[in-house]
NUROTI-171406 format. One record per residue (C-alpha): residue number from 1; residue in one letter; chain; x, y, z. Coordinates in steps of 0.5 Angstrom, whole numbers, plus 500, padded with zeros to 3 digits. Example, Ala and Ser with C-alpha at 12.3 -4.5 7.8 and 13.67 -1.06 7.14 Angstrom:
2
<tilum><pos>1</pos><code>A</code><unit>A</unit><c1>525</c1><c2>491</c2><c3>516</c3></tilum>
<tilum><pos>2</pos><code>S</code><unit>A</unit><c1>527</c1><c2>498</c2><c3>514</c3></tilum>
//
This chain:
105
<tilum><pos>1</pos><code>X</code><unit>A</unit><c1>517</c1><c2>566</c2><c3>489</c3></tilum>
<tilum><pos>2</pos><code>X</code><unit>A</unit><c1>512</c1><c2>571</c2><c3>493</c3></tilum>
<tilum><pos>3</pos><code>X</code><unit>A</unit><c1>514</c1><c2>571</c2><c3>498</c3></tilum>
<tilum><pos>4</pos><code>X</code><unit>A</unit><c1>509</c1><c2>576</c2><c3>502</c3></tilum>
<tilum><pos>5</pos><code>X</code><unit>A</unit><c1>503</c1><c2>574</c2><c3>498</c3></tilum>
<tilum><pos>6</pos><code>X</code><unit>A</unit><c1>505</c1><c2>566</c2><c3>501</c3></tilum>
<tilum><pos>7</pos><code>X</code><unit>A</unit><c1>506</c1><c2>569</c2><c3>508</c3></tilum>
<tilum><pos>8</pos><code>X</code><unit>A</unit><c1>499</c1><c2>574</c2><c3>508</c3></tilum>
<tilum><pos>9</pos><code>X</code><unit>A</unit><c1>497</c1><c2>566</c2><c3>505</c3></tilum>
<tilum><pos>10</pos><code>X</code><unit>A</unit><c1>497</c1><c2>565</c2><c3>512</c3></tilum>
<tilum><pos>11</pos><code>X</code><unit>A</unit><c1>497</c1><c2>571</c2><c3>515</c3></tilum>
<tilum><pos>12</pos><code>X</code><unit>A</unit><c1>504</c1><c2>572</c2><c3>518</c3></tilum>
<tilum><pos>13</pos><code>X</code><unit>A</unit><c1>508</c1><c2>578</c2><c3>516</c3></tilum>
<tilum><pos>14</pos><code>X</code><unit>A</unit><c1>513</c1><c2>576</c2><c3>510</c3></tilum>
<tilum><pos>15</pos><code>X</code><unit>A</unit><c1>520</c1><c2>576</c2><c3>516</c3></tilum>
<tilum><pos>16</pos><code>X</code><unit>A</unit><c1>515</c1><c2>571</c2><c3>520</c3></tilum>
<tilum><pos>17</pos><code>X</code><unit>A</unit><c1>514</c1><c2>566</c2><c3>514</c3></tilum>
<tilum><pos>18</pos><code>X</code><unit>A</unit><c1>521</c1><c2>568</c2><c3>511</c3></tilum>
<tilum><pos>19</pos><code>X</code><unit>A</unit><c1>525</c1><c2>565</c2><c3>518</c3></tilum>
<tilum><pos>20</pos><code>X</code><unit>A</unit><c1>519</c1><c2>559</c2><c3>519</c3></tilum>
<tilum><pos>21</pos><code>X</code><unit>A</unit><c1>521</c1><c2>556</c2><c3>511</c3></tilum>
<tilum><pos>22</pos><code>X</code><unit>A</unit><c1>529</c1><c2>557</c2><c3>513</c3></tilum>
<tilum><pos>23</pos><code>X</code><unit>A</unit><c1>528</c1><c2>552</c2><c3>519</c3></tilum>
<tilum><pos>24</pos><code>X</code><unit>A</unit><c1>523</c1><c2>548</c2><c3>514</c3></tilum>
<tilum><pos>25</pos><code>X</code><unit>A</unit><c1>528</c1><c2>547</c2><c3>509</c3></tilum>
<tilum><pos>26</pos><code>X</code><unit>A</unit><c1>534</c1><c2>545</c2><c3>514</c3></tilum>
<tilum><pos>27</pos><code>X</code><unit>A</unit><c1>529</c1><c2>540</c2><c3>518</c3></tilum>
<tilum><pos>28</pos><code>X</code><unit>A</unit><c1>526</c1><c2>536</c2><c3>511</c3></tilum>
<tilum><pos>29</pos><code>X</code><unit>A</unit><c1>532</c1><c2>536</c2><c3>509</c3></tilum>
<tilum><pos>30</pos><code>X</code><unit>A</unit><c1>534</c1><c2>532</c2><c3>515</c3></tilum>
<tilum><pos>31</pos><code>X</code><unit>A</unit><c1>527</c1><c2>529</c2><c3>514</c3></tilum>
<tilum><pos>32</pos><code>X</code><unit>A</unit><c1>528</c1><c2>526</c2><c3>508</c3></tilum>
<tilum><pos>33</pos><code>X</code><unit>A</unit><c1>536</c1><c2>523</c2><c3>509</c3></tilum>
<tilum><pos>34</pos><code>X</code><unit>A</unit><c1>533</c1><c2>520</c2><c3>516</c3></tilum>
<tilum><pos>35</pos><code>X</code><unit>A</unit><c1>527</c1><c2>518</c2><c3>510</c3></tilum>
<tilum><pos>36</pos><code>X</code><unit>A</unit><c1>532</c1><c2>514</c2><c3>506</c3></tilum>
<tilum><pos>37</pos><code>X</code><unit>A</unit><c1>536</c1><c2>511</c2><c3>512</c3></tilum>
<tilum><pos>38</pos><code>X</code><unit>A</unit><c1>530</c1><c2>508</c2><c3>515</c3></tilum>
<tilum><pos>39</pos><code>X</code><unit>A</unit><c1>527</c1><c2>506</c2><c3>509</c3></tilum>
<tilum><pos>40</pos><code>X</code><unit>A</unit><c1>533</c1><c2>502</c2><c3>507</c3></tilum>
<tilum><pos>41</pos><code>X</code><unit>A</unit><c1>533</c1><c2>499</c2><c3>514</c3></tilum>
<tilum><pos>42</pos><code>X</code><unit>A</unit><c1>526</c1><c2>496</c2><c3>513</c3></tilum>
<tilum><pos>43</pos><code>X</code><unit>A</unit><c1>524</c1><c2>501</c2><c3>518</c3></tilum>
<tilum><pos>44</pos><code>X</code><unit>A</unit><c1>518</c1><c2>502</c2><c3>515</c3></tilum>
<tilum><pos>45</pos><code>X</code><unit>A</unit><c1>514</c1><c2>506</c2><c3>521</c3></tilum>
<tilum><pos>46</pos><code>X</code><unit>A</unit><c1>519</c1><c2>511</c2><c3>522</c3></tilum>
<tilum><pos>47</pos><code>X</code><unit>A</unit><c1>521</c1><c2>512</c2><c3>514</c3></tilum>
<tilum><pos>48</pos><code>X</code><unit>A</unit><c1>513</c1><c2>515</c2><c3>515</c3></tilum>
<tilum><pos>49</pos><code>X</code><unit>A</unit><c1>514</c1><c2>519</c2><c3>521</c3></tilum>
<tilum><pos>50</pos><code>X</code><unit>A</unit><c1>520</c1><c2>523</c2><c3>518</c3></tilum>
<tilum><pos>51</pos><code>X</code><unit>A</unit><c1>515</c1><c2>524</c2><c3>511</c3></tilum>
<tilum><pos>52</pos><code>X</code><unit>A</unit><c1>510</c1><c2>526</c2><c3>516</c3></tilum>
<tilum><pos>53</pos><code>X</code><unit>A</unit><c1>514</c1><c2>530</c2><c3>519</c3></tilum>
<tilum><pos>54</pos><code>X</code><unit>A</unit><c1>515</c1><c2>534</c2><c3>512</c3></tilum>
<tilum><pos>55</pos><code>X</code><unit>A</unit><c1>508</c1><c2>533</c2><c3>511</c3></tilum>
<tilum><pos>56</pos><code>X</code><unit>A</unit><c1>506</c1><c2>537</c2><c3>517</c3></tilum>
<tilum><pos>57</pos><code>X</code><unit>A</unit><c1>510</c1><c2>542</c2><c3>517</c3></tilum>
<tilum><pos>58</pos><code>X</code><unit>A</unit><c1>510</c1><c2>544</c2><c3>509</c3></tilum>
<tilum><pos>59</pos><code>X</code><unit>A</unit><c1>502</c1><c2>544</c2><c3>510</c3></tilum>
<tilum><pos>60</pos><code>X</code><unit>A</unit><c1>503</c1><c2>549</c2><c3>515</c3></tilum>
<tilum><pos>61</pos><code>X</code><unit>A</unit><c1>506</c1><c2>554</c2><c3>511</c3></tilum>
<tilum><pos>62</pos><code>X</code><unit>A</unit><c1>501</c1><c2>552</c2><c3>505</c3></tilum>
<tilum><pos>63</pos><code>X</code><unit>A</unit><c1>507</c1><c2>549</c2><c3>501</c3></tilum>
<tilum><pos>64</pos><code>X</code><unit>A</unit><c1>501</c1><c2>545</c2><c3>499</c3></tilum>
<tilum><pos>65</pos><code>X</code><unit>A</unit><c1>505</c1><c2>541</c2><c3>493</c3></tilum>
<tilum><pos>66</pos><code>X</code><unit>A</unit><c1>510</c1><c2>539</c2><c3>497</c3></tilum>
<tilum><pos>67</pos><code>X</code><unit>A</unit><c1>506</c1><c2>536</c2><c3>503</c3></tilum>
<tilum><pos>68</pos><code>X</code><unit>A</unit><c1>502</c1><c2>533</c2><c3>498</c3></tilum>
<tilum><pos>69</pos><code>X</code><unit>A</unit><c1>508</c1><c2>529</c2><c3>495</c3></tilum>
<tilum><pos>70</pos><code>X</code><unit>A</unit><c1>511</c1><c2>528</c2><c3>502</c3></tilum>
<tilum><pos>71</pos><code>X</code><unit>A</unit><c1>503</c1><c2>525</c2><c3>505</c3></tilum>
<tilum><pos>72</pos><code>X</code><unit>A</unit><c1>505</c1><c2>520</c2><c3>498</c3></tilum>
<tilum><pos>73</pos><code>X</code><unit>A</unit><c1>512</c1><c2>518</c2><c3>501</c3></tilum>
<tilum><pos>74</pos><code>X</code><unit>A</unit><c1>509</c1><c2>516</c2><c3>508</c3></tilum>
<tilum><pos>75</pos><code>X</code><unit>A</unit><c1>503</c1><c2>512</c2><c3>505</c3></tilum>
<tilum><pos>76</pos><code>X</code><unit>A</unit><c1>509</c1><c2>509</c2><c3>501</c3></tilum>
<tilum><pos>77</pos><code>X</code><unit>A</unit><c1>512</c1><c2>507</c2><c3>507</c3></tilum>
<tilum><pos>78</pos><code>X</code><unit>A</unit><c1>508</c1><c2>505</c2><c3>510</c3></tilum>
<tilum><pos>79</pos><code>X</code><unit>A</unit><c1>506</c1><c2>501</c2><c3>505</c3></tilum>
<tilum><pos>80</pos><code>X</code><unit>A</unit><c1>512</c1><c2>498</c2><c3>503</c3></tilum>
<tilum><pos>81</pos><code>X</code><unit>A</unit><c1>512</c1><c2>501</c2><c3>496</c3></tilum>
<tilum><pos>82</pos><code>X</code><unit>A</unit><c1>519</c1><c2>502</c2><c3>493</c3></tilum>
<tilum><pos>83</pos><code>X</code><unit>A</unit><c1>516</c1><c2>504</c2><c3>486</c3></tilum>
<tilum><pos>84</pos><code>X</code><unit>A</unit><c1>513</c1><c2>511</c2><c3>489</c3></tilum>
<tilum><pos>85</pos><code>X</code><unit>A</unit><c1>520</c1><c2>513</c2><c3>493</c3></tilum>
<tilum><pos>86</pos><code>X</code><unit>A</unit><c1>525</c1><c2>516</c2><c3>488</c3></tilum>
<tilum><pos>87</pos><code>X</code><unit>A</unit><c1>520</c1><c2>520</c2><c3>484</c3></tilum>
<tilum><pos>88</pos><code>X</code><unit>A</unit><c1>517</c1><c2>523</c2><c3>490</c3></tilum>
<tilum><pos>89</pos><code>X</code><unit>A</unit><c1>524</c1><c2>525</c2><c3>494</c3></tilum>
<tilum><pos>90</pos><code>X</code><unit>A</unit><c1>527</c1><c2>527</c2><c3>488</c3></tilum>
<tilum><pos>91</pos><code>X</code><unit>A</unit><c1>521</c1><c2>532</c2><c3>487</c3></tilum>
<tilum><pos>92</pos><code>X</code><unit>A</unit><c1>522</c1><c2>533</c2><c3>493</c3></tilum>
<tilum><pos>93</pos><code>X</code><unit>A</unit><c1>529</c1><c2>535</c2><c3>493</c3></tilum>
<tilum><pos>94</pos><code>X</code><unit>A</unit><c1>528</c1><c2>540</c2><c3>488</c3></tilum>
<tilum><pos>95</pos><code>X</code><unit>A</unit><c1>523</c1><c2>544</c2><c3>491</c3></tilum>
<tilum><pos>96</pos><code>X</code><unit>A</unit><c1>527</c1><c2>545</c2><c3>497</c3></tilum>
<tilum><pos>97</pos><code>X</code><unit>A</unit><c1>533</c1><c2>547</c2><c3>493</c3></tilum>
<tilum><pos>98</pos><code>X</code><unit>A</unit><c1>529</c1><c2>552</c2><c3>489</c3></tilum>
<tilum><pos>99</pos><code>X</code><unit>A</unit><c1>527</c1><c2>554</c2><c3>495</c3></tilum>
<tilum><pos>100</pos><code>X</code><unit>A</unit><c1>534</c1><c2>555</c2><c3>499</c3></tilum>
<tilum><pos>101</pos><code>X</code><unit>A</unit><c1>536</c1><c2>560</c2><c3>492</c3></tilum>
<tilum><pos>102</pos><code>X</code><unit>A</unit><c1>530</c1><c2>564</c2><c3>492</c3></tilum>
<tilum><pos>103</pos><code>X</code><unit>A</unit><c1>532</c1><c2>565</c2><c3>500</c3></tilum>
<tilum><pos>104</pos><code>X</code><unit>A</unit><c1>538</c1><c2>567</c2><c3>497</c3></tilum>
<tilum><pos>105</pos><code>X</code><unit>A</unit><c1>536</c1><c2>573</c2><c3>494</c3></tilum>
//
């Protein structure tokens, strides 16, 4: 991952970004644990706030794939649609592990 290309993307300086993606992977994380949580309760409105929650933030840092696939999770919530969940919170699970190992290097 480039990520000085992806921080001039949107016009932040790649120490900027860097530390904004840190804090995006921990709290998405947690997003999409409270996700499952909710969503196995029935809670279906907070199932979507959570994926909202990723949405957002992804968005905001042009993680577009990501924010595409968490904006399908929150429809999916709110439409009760199980068939839509566990692909798109494996596929999100992945990308954020892919992300904390370019963190590491």
């Amino acid at each position: 991952m480039d990520f000085k290309e992806m921080a001039s993307n949107i016009g932040l300086e790649e120490e900027e970004f860097v530390e904004l993606l840190e804090m995006l992977v921990d709290v998405s994380i947690t997003d999409l644990i409270n996700f499952e949580t909710e969503f196995s309760a029935g809670n279906y409105i907070e199932a979507a706030m959570a994926a909202h929650s990723i949405k957002g933030a992804s968005g905001n840092l042009g993680l577009t794939d990501i924010s595409t696939a968490a904006a399908e999770l929150e429809k999916a919530a709110k439409n009760s649609n199980q068939s839509l969940i566990s692909e798109k919170i494996s596929f999100l699970k992945s990308q954020f592990k892919i992300i904390k190992e370019a963190l590491k290097r």
